[in-house]
C-alpha angles and dihedrals in degrees: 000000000000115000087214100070090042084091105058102051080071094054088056086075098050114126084221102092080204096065091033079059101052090038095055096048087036093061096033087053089049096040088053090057091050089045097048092048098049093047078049085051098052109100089219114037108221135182094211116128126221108257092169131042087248083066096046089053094051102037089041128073116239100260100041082053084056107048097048090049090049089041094058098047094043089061088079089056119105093188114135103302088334092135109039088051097043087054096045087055099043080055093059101031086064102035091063095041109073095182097069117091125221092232094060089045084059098039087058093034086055081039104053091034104043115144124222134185102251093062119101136230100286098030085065089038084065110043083042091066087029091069087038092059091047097049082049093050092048082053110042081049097075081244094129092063096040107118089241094058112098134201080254094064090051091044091055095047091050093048094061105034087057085046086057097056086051088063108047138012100216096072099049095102101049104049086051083059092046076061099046087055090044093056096063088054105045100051089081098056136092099239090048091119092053089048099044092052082053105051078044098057099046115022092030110033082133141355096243107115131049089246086057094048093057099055092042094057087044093063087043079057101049110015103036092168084059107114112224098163092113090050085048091050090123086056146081100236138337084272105099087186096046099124091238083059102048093091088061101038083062087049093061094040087048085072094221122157130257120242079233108046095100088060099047085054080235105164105233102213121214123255116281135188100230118095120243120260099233087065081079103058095049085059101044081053098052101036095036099237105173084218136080106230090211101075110247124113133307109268102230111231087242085063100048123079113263110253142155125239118212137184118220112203092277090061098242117143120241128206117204103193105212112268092004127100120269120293122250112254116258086254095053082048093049099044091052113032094035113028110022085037113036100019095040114128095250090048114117125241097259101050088046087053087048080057091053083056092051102050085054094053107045091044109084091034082064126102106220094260092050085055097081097054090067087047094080128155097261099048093047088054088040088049108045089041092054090036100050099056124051094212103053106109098241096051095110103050088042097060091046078055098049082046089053092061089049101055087052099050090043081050096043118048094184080051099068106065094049094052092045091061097047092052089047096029134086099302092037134052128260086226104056098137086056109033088051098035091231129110089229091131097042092049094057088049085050084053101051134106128234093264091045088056090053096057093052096048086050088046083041091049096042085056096052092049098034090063106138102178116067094193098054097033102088093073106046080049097051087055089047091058097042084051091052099051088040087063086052103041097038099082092203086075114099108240133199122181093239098064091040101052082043086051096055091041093053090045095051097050096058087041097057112003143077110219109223100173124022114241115246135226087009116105115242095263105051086036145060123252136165119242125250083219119041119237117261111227090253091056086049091055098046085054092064092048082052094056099044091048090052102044077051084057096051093043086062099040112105108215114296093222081061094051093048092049100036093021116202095349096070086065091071088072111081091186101095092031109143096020130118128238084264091048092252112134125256094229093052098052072051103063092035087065081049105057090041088054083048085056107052127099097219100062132068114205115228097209112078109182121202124249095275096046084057093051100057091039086066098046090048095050085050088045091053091046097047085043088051093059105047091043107112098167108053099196112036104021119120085229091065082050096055092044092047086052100046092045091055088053094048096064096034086070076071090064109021121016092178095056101036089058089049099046092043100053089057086043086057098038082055096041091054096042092053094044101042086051094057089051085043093056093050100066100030115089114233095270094060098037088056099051088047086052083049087057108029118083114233108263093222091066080062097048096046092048086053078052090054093056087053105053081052096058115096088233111106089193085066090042094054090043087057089057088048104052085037090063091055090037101051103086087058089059117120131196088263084061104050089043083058082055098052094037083065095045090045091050121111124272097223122115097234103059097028097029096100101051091088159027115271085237113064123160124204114270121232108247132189094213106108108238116233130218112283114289122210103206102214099028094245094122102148093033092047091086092035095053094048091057086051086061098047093056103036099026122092114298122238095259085205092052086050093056100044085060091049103047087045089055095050093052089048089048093236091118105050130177121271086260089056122124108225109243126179117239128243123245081249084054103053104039084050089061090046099060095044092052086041090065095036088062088037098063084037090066100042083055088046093057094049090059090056090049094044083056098042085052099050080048098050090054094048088051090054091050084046090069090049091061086052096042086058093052102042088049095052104024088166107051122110091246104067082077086062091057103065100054090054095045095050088052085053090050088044105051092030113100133226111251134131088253090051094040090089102047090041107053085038089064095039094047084054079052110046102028105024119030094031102044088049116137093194102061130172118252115240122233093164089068087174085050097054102048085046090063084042078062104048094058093045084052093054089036091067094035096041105018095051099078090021123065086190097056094037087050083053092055096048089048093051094043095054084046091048089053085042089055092040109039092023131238105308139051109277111211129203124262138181076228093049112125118253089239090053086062111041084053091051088051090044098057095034088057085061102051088041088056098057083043097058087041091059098046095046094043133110088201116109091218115102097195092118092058090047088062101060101025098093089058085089102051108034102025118023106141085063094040100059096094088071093068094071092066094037100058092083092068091059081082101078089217093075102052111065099245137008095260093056085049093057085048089062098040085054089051096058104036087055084048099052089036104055089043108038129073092022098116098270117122103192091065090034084059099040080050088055092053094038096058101061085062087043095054080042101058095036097049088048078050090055095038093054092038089053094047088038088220086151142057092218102065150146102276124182084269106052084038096071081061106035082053098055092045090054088047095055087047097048092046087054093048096044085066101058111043135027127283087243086061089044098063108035080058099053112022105218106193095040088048122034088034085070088058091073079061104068120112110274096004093131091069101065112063089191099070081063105057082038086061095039085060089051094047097050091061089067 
């Protein structure tokens, strides 16, 4: 035996199937070469085979003796993949040796997997599947139609492999497959007919289990002319899918046993998940795979029975079996044997969870018009019960099932419509997303195509006109609506021009026009057509909701050529927002499918303006089309402001007359205004022009106050449109405007003097600001609920509410004078004053309400002029007046309380703040320098009120001081030069002042905030060359008896050594001089601190503690200095031996060993 093959037969047992593979071929290659030397080697070539194992051993070569013997035994084995391996290679290993019988395979496979009786449970569990792999592996071999094999040798194998379904249940199954296999292979044989009584009389004595079935079918396959009439005596005829057999044929899938199973000694296996293999061959039949999905080998055309496959009209595909009646279609089989069968009501667990199996695996096996026929009316119900709760048994099954459709359809673009209107359609719920908790329905969308996308807004739009009950057709058609506008606003669904502008046609004639006359040729969707149900006036309105919400979408939608070709991060830039692939605006192709509805005779509009309506919806369409010609920048231009602006009132008159005129006489007053100025200003010389700029009040007051209207109309579509033109206005803002801004934000919250500013319905604005965890303004979270309780039992009580329970008491006789008799009340009485103080309690709170929603609202619409502050700055990052903006934002952080009604508005301001101003790269340069520091100030001031009991808020301060300096000083570090300008430096003087002033606060202070120090803290690191005049005034502090503790102290120390590390000695004299003329003072201040802390004259001195740091900072000094003068210098500077000798003398010095090595590093500089 060769040492080379020993290790494979390891790697047989590998768990990897890879490995299992190469080792297989590996060993039977090898195995080939060894076999065809030694038959070269024979002095007689024979053609005998080897019937005993003295043959084998003589007409085989040594290691293939070997192998098959070691084969055989490993099958028993359960280690790792042992058997599946083992039996792979014995496959090969016989297929390929021709002198080896089948009856001496068998006589060593019995041998090596005999059962006796003092095994135990899994010792006979193995050998049982032992015997079963072998008998695979001699069939999958070829070995059955090999000219040695006898009818013997099959009876053998049959014999036990029906004794072994007598012992135990769990390899029934299997052994009726070994048969199956056996079947292919015996009927071209001569002793076919021998072979096939015998499987018939024990595997087929009747069709009355699955198992049976199976076998039954088999022979159908493979031996037609076999008669099974008597085995199909129970039926009506030897067709299992005849129609008038498809009740029994569910009877036998069910798995259910027979009355007489006991007395036949048939073993009833348990339930298992796994679903039967004959499953597979109903479903081959019926979808016309060219595979078995059961594993086993092709079946070539010329072995099949010849039969023709049909498609009714529904597209099922029907199979007619030769001689027998007419097969029932794929739907009839599925009606019957599945739903009705396996998902009925009635229908365990286990056998629903068989019909789960089967969905996914018919599925994707389905043409798009087979898919409706799986989506029946038990399995829907089946499906969306399972699916909605997490507990139900069958949950898990039922979501890879909802993934599976989803796969398909993600696979199958033609798939996704027909399985979204199974889910939404008659057997399913329109509100499948909600009702199952799952997005099954919004993913397929997701996964269409264009087209696809098409047919189920056409499926969407024929419901919606084919409604036949007026009193339950306002809710299919308010889902159809909220469908529609979900494919515009969800930016995974793919998106062409021609089904969005037919979209917004179908959606406005519903919206505003009777339809006289249906349109003709065109599909329902990109058509009109009347309904067969008029609209209510409910579904009218919510078709103009519809509409509005849809033209917003469009507004915000970038051009869809740009997201194909950049995909989502073409979203990001707002510039071509609302544009179409050719430039042209959204709102304008609008209103062009407006006016051509206008226009047609077969519509009657339901909006009639009055005369004077007409009359300004004239002027403003003249006023679009003049603005459209003179417009030379498309994007910015105030032209494209203006248009933007007239075409959304134009088709508001659709929707409010009222509003629209109002809004549009102030629009021309400020369009003329702004373009007879320009004209003005032409002709007028500069002193005139600037007079008149003296007088004239700026246009783009008016048109921001036109914006404000706007944010406080209910409309989210205006409100979106504000935000729009504000976008293309901003960069003409002035001071004046943004003061208009604040003035509203400042403004009280009470309903009497803000209580007019809006509609009673305001929804909640998109912003892009990202919204920060809940703040809580005065740091007081957990007390906040406590302390308003408080209120309400100790505060002042509502002197209305006083008198209303008095007086109610005094009707009910329950508060009497002082001269009256006490006399107890009647039940009548009393329930009569409770009801009375029940209603009086009752009105208190709903007034109490109002007043809450009078306050959310104010807040809502400050929230909505909010983003037009930020949309001002993130469009001119760079102007003068974003600096204006922080000092009025932090008063309004700072006045503002912290309330549920307020949370919204506050972390929205303090997200601008924090995240997005702060953190700019673009920033504006500063020429008010004053100004500027007195903004600087101003945050510091807030920082140390507000950001002392609050880390968001004192984040927010240190992110807006480092953005202030960068304003101020610029972006980068500004170091100090002999060249530098006399203004640099008084600037740099100026804001350092401030920074040195927090810093001496801090030190200095009893307070246990360190905001001051957080200030300032980020100077060191990001900018020390400008930071370095600071140390002047800092050096006082390196003596520990000026900072008010000692950690304070080593704060100090690490400020100034990261400032003088990371400047001197980086070859830059100037810093490298004003050092030199900085460490005398140094050695100066921290010899007097040694000194003190020896002689212990203060409180505040070096302990053992603050040493280890005041050493190391000494250390890092000395070091710097070291390297730019002479030792001679150095130590006349810093006296080594008078100095750091009196360190040994602190108090406790002696217990830390490490001072002194600490001490001995700073000695061996000198």
């Amino acid at each position: 035996m060769a040492a080379s093959t020993l290790q494979h037969y390891w790697d047989l047992a590998s768990i990897d199937p890879a490995v299992r593979l190469n080792a297989a071929q590996s060993l039977v290659r090898t195995l080939a070469d060894f076999q065809k030397d030694h038959e070269a080697s024979l002095q007689n070539g024979t053609h005998k085979t080897a019937t005993t194992e003295e043959e084998l051993d003589t007409l085989c070569a040594t290691d293939v003796a070997y192998a098959l013997r070691r084969l055989l035994r490993g099958l028993p084995s359960s280690r790792q993949g042992a058997r599946q391996g083992f039996s792979l290679a014995l496959t090969e290993l016989l297929a390929i040796t021709d002198v080896i019988n089948v009856s001496l395979v068998l006589d060593l496979l019995f041998k090596f997997t005999e059962r006796s009786g003092g095994m135990s449970n899994d010792e006979q569990r193995d050998m049982l599947f032992g015997r079963i792999f072998g008998m695979i592996a001699i069939v999958a071999a070829g070995m059955i139609e090999r000219p040695t094999t006898t009818f013997q040798d099959i009876e053998k194998m049959l014999d036990s492999l029906h004794e072994m379904t007598q012992v135990k249940s769990y390899v029934v199954e299997i052994c009726h497959q070994v048969v199956i296999n056996m079947i292919s292979h015996i009927k071209s044989t001569t002793f076919k007919d021998e072979a096939i009584q015998k499987i018939l009389e024990l595997f087929l004595p009747e069709v009355a289990t699955v198992d049976e079935l199976n076998v039954a079918l088999t022979i159908q396959q493979y031996l037609p002319e076999v008669d099974l009439s008597s085995q199909f005596s129970g039926w009506k005829g030897t067709n299992v899918l005849a129609p008038t057999n498809l009740t029994q044929l569910a009877s036998v899938l069910k798995e259910v046993p027979s009355d007489d199973g006991e007395k036949k000694g048939t073993k009833v296996a348990d339930w298992k998940p796994q679903l039967h293999s004959v499953w597979d061959r109903f479903l081959t039949k019926y979808l016309e795979a060219s595979t078995q999905a059961n594993g086993h080998a092709e079946l070539e055309e010329s072995d099949r029975p010849k039969k023709k496959q049909r498609m009714n009209k529904k597209g099922d595909g029907k199979a007619k079996d030769q001689g027998e009646d007419k097969a029932a279609s794929f739907g009839e089989f599925w009606d019957v044997v599945v739903d009705k069968a396996l998902f009925d009501n009635n229908a365990s667990q286990g056998r629903k969870y068989w019909g789960f199996k089967l969905v996914q695996r018919a599925l994707p096996r389905l043409s798009s018009d087979q898919m409706p026929l799986i989506f029946t009316q038990n399995f829907m119900r089946c499906f969306i019960n399972s699916l909605s709760v997490k507990d139900r048994y069958l949950n898990k099954v039922a979501v890879h099932t909802a993934n599976v459709i989803q796969q398909v359809a993600k696979e199958n673009k033609e798939a996704g419509f027909a399985l979204v209107t199974q889910l939404l359609g008659n057997q399913g719920r329109q509100d499948f997303d909600r009702l199952t908790k799952t997005r099954t329905v919004e993913n397929i969308l997701q996964s269409m195509d264009a087209e696809g996308i098409k047919s189920y807004l056409n499926y969407l739009a024929e419901i919606f006109i084919k409604q036949t009950d007026e009193t339950q057709a306002e809710a299919p058609r308010a889902w159809i609506l909220k469908q529609m506008t979900f494919l515009v606003k969800n930016n995974a669904i793919p998106k062409e021009e021609d089904w969005l502008l037919s979209l917004v046609q179908f959606v406005m004639v519903y919206a505003f026009f009777d339809i006289k006359k249906s349109a003709t040729g065109a599909s329902s969707f990109e058509s009109y057509h009347k309904p067969a149900v008029p609209l209510s006036e409910k579904t009218q309105e919510q078709c103009k909701e519809s509409f509005q919400t849809i033209l917003m979408a469009l507004e915000k939608m970038p051009p869809l050529a740009k997201v194909k070709e950049l995909g989502v991060s073409s979203l990001r830039s707002r510039r071509l927002n609302g544009t179409m692939n050719d430039g042209e605006l959204w709102v304008y192709r609008v209103y062009e499918v407006q006016q051509k509805l206008a226009k047609n005779k077969n519509l009657q509009s339901r909006v009639q303006l009055s005369k004077e309506g007409q009359t300004s919806l004239k002027k403003a369409i003249d006023l679009t089309e003049h603005l459209r010609k003179k417009s030379e920048d498309k994007n910015d231009s105030i032209e494209r402001g203006f248009e933007l602006l007239f075409l959304h009132m134009i088709l508001h008159f659709m929707i409010d007359e009222e509003e629209t005129l109002s809004v549009l006489s102030e629009l021309f007053e400020c369009y003329d205004k702004i373009f007879s100025t320009k004209k003005a200003k032409a002709k007028k010389g500069k002193k005139a022009k600037a007079d008149e700029e003296e007088v004239e009040p700026e246009p783009i007051d008016v048109i921001v106050d036109i914006l404000v209207g706007f944010v406080t109309n209910s409309s989210a579509m205006l409100k979106n449109l504000a935000e729009q033109v504000f976008e293309i206005f901003s960069h003409k803002a002035t001071q004046q405007t943004l003061g208009l801004l604040f003035e509203i934000l400042q403004s009280s919250d009470s309903k009497d003097e803000a209580g007019d500013l809006f509609d009673e319905d305001m929804d909640e604005v998109d912003s892009d600001v990202e919204i920060i965890e809940d703040v809580d303004m005065d740091g007081e979270d957990d007390s906040e609920e406590e302390e308003s309780e408080e209120e309400e039992e100790n505060g002042e009580v509502d002197e209305e509410l006083r008198q209303k329970v008095e007086e109610a008491m005094r009707n009910q006789g329950v508060l009497g004078g002082e001269d009256d008799e006490d006399e107890d009340l009647d039940d009548e009485a009393m329930f009569g004053f409770d009801d009375k103080l029940a209603e009086i309690f009752k009105q208190k709170q709903l007034a109490n309400g109002k007043d809450n929603k009078s306050e959310q609202n104010i807040y809502q619409f400050k929230n909505s002029v909010a983003d037009l502050v930020i949309i001002f700055v993130r469009r001119n990052p760079e102007s003068p007046l974003v600096l204006q903006t922080i000092v009025p934002l932090l008063n309004i952080l700072r006045v503002t309380p912290a309330r549920p009604a307020t949370n919204q508005f506050l972390q929205k301001i303090i997200a601008f703040l924090k995240n997005k101003l702060a953190k700019a790269t673009e920033y504006p340069k500063v020429d008010d320098v004053d100004g500027a520091l007195e903004i600087l100030t101003a945050v510091h001031d807030f920082a140390k009120t507000k950001g002392a009991t609050n880390k968001t808020l004192a984040d927010m301060g240190v992110q807006l001081s480092m953005y202030l300096r960068k304003c101020i000083l610029g972006g980068t570090d500004l170091a100090i030069a002999d060249d530098m300008s006399e203004e640099a430096k008084q600037t740099l003087d100026k804001t350092n002042a401030v920074y040195c002033s927090n810093l001496c606060d801090y030190y200095r202070s009893k307070k246990h905030t360190r905001i001051e120090y957080d200030l300032a803290a980020f100077l060191p690191n990001h900018f020390p060359y400008s930071s370095w005049p600071l140390l002047d005034t800092l050096l006082e502090f390196i003596h520990p008896s000026a900072c008010h503790n000692n950690y304070r102290h080593t704060q100090n120390l690490e400020w100034i050594s990261t400032v003088v590390n990371r400047t001197v000695d980086k070859s830059s004299e100037t810093y490298d001089t004003m050092f030199l003329s900085l460490a005398p003072k140094i050695a100066k201040i921290a010899q007097q601190a040694i000194e003190d802390s020896a002689n212990a004259s203060d409180k505040k001195v070096l302990d053992t503690t603050s040493m280890r740091s005041f050493l190391k900072f000494l250390l890092g000094i000395v070091r710097k200095h070291k390297k730019l003068v002479t030792e001679e210098e150095l130590r006349s500077t810093w006296k080594p031996e008078e100095s750091l000798s009196r360190i040994t003398s602190i108090k406790n010095y002696g217990d830390k060993p490490s001072l002194e090595a600490l001490r001995k590093q700073v000695l061996a500089l000198f």
